[in-house]
C-alpha positions as a printed NumPy array, in Angstrom:
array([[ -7.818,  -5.345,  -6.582],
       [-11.454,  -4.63 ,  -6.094],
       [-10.837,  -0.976,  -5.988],
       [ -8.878,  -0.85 ,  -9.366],
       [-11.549,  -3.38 , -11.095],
       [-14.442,  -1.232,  -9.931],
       [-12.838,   2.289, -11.292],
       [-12.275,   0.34 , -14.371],
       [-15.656,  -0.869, -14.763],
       [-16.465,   2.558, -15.341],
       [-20.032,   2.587, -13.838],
       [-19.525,   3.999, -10.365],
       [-20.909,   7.448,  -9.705],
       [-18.462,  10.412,  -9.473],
       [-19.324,  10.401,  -5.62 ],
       [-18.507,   6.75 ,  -5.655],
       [-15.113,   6.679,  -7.56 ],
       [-13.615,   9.34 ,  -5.653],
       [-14.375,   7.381,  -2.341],
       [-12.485,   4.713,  -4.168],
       [ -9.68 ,   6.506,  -5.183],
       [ -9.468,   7.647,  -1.68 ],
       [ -9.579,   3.857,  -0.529],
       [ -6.691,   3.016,  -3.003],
       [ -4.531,   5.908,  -1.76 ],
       [ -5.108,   5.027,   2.14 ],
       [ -4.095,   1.049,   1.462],
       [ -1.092,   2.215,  -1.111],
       [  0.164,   4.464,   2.115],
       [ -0.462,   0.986,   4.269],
       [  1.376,  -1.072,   1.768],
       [  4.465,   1.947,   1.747],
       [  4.435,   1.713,   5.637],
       [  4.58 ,  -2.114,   5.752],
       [  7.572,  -1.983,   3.28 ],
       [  9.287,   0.385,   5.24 ],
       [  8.797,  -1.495,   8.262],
       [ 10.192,  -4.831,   6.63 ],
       [ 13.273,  -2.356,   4.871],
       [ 14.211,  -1.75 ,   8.352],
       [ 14.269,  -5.342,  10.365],
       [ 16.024,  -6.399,   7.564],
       [ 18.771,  -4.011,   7.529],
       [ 19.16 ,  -4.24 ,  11.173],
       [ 19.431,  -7.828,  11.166],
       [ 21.831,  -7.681,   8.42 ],
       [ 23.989,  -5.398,  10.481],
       [ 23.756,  -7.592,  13.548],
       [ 24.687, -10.637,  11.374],
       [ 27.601,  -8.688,  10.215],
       [ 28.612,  -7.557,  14.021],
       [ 28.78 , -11.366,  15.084]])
């Protein structure tokens, strides 16, 4: 949330908002990777819940 509020502020340099944006991107990839991740225990556990 800091990274969002501090683009929206408006007064970071263009230097500095572009380091931001490139902050956001790297933990939005993190989040994406950590759903994944969760997608796929919980299908497999489904499917070994449904082979017992």
């Amino acid at each position: 949330m800091q990274v969002v509020a501090r683009l929206e502020q408006g007064a970071a340099t263009l230097e500095e908002s572009l380091g931001l944006w490139e902050r956001g991107e790297a933990l939005a990839r993190r989040c994406e990777e950590w759903l994944v991740g969760a997608k796929a225990r919980l299908d497999a556990a489904r499917a070994a819940a449904e082979e017992s």
